[in-house]
C-alpha positions in Angstrom: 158.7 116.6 159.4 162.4 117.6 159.1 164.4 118.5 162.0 167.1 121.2 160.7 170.1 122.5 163.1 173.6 123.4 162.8 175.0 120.0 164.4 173.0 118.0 162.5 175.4 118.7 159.5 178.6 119.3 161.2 181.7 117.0 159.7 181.7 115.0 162.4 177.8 113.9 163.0 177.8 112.9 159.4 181.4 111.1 160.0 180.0 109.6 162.5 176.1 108.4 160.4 178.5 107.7 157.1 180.9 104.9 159.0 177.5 103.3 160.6 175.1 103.7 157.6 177.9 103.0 155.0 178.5 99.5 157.1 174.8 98.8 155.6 173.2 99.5 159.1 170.3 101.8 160.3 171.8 105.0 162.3 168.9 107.1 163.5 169.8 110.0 166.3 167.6 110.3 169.0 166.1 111.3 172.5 167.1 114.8 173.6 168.8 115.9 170.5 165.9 115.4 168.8 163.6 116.9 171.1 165.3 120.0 171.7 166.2 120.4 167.7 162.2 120.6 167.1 161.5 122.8 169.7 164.6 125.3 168.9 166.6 124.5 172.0 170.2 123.9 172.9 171.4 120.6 172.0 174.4 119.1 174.7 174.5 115.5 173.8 174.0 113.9 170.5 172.9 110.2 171.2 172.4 107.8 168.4 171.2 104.6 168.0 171.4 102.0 165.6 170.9 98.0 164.5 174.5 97.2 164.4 175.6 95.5 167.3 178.7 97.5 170.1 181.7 95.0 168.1 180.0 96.1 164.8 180.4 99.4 165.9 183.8 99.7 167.5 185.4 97.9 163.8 183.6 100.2 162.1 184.4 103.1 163.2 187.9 101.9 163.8 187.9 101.7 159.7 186.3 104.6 159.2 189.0 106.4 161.7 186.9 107.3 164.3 188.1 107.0 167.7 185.9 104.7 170.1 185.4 103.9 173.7 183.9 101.3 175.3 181.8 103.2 177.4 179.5 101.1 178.3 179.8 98.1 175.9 177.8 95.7 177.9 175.0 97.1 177.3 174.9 98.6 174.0 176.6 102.0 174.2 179.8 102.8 172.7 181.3 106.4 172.4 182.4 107.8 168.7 184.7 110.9 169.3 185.2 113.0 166.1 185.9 116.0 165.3 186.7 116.5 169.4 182.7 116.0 169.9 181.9 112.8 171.5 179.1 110.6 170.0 176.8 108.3 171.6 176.1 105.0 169.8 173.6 102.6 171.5 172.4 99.2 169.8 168.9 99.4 169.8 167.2 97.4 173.3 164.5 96.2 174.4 163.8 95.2 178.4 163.6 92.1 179.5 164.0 92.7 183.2 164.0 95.7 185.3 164.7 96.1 189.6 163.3 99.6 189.2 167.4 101.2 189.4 168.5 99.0 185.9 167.2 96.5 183.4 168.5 93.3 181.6 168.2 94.1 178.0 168.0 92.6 174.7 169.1 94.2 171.4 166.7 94.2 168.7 166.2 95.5 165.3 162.9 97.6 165.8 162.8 101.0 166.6 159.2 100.2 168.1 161.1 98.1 170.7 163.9 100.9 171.2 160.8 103.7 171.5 158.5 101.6 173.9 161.2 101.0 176.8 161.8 105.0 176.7 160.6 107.3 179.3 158.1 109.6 178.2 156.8 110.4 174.2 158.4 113.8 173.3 161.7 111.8 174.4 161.3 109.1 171.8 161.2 111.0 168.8 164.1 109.7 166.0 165.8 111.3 163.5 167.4 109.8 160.0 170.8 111.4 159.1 169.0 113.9 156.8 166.7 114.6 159.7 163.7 113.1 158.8 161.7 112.6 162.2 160.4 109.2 163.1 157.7 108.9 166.2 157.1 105.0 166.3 155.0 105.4 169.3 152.6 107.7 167.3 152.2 110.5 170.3 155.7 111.7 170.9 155.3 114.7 168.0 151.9 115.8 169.4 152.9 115.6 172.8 156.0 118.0 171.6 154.2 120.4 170.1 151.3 120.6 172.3 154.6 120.7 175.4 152.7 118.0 177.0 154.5 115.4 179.0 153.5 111.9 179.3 154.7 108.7 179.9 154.7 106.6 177.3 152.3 103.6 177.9 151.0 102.7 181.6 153.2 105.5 184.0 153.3 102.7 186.7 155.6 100.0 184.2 158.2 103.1 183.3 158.2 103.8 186.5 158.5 100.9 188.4 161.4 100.2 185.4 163.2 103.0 187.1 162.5 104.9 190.1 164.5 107.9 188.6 161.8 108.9 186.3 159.7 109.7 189.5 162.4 112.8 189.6 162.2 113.0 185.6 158.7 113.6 185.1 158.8 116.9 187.3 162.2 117.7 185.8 161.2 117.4 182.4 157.6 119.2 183.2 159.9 121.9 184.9 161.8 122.0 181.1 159.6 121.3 178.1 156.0 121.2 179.8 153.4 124.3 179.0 152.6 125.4 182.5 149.1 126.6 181.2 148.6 123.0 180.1 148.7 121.7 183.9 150.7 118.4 184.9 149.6 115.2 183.4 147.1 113.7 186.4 147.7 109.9 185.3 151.4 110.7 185.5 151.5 112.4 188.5 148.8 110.3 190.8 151.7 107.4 189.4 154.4 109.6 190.9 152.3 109.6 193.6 151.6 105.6 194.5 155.0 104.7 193.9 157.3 107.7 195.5 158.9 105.5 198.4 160.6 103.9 195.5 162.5 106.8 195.4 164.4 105.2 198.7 165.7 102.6 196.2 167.7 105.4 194.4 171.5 106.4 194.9 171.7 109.6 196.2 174.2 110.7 193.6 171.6 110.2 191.2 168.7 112.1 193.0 171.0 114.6 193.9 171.9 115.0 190.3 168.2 115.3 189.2 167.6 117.7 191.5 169.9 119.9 190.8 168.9 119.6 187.4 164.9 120.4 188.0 166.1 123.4 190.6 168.3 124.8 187.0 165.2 125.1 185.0 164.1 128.6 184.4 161.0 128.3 187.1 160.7 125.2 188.9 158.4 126.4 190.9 155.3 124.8 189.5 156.6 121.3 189.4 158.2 121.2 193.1 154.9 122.6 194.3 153.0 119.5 192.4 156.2 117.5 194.0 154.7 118.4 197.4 151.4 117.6 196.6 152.4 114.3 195.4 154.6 113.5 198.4 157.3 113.1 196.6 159.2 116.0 197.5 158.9 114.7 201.4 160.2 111.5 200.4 163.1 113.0 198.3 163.8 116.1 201.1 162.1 115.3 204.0 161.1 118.6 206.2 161.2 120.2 202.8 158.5 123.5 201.9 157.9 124.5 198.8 155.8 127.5 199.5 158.9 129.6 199.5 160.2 128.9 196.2 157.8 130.8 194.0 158.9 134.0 195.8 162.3 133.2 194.9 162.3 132.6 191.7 159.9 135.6 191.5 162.9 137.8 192.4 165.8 136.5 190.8 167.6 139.2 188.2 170.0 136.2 187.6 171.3 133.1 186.0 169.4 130.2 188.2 171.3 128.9 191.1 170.4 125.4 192.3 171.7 125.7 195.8 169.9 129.0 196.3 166.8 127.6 195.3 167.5 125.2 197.4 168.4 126.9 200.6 164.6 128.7 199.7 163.4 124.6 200.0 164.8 123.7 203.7 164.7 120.2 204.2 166.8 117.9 206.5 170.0 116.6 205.7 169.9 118.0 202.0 174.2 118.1 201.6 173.9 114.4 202.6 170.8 113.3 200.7 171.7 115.0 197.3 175.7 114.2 197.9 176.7 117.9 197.7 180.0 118.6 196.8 181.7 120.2 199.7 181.5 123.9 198.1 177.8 123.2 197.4 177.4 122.1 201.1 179.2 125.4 202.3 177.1 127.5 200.1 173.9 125.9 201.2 175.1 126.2 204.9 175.9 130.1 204.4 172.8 130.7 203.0 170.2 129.0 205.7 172.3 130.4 208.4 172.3 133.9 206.9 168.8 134.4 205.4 168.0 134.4 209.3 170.5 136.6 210.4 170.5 140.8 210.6 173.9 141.3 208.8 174.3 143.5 206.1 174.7 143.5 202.9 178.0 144.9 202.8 179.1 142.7 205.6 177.9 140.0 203.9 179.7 140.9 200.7 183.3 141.3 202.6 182.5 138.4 204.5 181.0 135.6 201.5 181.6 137.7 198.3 179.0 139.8 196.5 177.2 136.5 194.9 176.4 135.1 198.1 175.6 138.3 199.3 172.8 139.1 196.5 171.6 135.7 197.2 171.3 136.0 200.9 169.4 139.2 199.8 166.9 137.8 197.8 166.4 134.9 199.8 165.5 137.2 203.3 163.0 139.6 200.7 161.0 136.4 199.7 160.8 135.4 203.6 159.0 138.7 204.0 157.4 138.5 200.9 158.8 142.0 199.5 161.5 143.5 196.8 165.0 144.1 198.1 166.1 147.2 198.6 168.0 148.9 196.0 170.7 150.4 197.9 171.4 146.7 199.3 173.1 146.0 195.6 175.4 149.3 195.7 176.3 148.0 199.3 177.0 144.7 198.3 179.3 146.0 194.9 181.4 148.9 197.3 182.1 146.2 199.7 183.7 143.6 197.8 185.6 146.1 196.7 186.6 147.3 199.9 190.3 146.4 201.7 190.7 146.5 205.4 193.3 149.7 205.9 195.3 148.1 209.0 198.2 145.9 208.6 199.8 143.9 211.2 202.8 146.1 211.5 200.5 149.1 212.1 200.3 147.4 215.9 203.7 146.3 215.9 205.9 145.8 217.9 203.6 147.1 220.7 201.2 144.1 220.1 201.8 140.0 219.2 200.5 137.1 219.4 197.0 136.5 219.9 196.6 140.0 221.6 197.8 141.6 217.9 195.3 139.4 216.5 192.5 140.0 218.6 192.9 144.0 218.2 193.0 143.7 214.3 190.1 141.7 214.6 188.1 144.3 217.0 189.3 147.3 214.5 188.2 144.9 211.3 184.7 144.5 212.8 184.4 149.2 213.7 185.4 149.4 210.2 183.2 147.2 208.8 180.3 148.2 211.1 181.2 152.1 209.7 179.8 150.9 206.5 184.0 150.8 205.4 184.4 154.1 205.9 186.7 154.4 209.1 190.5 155.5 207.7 193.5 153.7 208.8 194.0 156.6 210.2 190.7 157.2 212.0 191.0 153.1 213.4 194.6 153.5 214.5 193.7 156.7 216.9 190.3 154.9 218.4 192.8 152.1 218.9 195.4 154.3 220.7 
């Protein structure tokens, strides 16, 4: 089997495979690339691994003039940047010792030993610079083309490798996995067993894999097999999936992480999944507004219209119906809307806190009018 795609061919991935290869060592890409070049999907990253050693690398791509970074040159991985698309090079490794957050790791010369210390089989597919596809596990291209995810090997050793791939397996089943086919029982009743190691875990990291898993196009599935599992408790504690499915059943739009998460609950979630400070206002706008009565033109002045539709959808999938379809003309008049009254409309009759306190009382008639109230109109109800 050939993989064929535009990067594949682009100047600088075969810049990149001609300074390895031409330095008399094995260059074969790999993971995600792959993956994602079989199955017609977009490609990000291009990783790459090969036999030559991080120095090895570095001089030759210096001779070649390729620039390279260090990125992480203690273990393996050095960063190729040509043609302003960065490359990743990793020496091919095998484990010698894991704490379940990083391993030790030894490089070696066999792709066997590269594939076997991989996460699951559809992710250790290779690729030679002409695109022939190499599966040294012997599973990766049936799992792939049945979308069946598996672990490569016993689930318990690559999980207790790395907790992370707890948060993987649904991810990727969320991604790649046939839902028809079902979620892989050895894999999840792994999952299972061994979810408190999920405690061991930087929150920066589980934060960033959920947000990844809530992006997919319906997680839905996979988080509810998350709450089966337990693992969703031990990752969002107070979390309920049962909401989700409605959500997701309703959206007209691109995915929205903190959305679908505001649909999840959960305790602490800014904290546990190290929000950014936008992402923890959004998420706090949209729990304390899915419960409220405001409208949907309120909310739009008050939040924008985004927020707005989502608050929408969110409160529909509460009572398990469609929003209404005036709510989005609503929302769209009254972003557009501008409060009529200035300051100097009051002036210099009112200041200070009482001029503030009137605008404020004439803001909230006009937006309660549905932003129909003239300047006019608000001025003489004032008077």
């Amino acid at each position: 089997m050939k993989l064929a795609a535009d990067w594949l061919t682009s100047y600088g991935t075969q810049a990149v495979m001609g300074a390895l290869t031409t330095g008399g060592h094995g260059a074969w890409f790999v993971g995600g690339c792959v993956r994602n070049g079989l199955i017609g999907a977009e490609v990000d990253d291009i990783d790459i691994t090969t036999d030559a050693r991080p120095d090895r690398v570095m001089a030759l791509a210096k001779a070649a003039g390729i620039r390279a970074v260090p990125t992480g040159i203690d273990h393996g991985t050095v960063t190729l940047v040509a043609d302003h698309r960065p490359y990743e090079i990793t020496t091919l490794r095998r484990d010698l010792t894991t704490d379940g957050r990083r391993a030790t790791v030894a490089f070696t010369d066999r792709l066997e030993d590269d594939a076997a210390r991989r996460d699951f089989t559809m992710n250790a597919l290779y690729a030679e610079t002409d695109g022939t596809v190499l599966d040294p596990t012997g599973e990766g291209l049936d799992d792939l083309s049945a979308r069946r995810l598996r672990f490569i090997g016993r689930p318990e050793d690559r999980i207790t490798e790395d907790y992370l791939r707890i948060l993987r397996f649904f991810r990727f089943h969320a991604w790649y996995a046939d839902p028809a086919g079902g979620i892989d029982a050895e894999g999840l009743a792994a999952c299972a067993a061994l979810a408190d190691g999920i405690t061991r875990l930087s929150r920066e990291r589980v934060g960033a894999e959920m947000k990844k898993l809530l992006t997919a196009p319906d997680p839905a599935p996979a988080v509810a097999a998350m709450a089966q599992s337990g693992v969703l408790a031990q990752t969002l504690p107070g979390a309920d999936a049962r909401l989700l499915p409605l959500l997701v059943s309703l959206e007209d739009e691109a995915p929205d992480p903190i959305r679908r998460l505001a649909a999840l609950g959960g305790e602490d979630v800014a904290d546990r999944l190290r929000l950014s400070r936008f992402e923890q206002k959004q998420l706090d706008v949209l729990r304390a507004e899915m419960a409220t009565a405001t409208t949907p033109g309120a909310l739009a002045y008050a939040h924008g219209p985004e927020m707005a539709w989502d608050i929408v959808l969110l409160r529909a999938a509460l009572v398990e119906t469609v929003p209404d379809p005036a709510a989005r003309a609503e929302i769209v008049h009254a972003a557009s809307a501008v409060f009529p009254v200035k300051p100097a409309d009051l002036m210099p009759g009112l200041q200070g806190p009482a001029l503030g306190a009137a605008l404020s009382a004439m803001e909230q008639r006009w937006i309660a009018s549905g932003f129909s109230l003239s300047r006019d109109a608000l001025l003489s109800a004032h008077r």
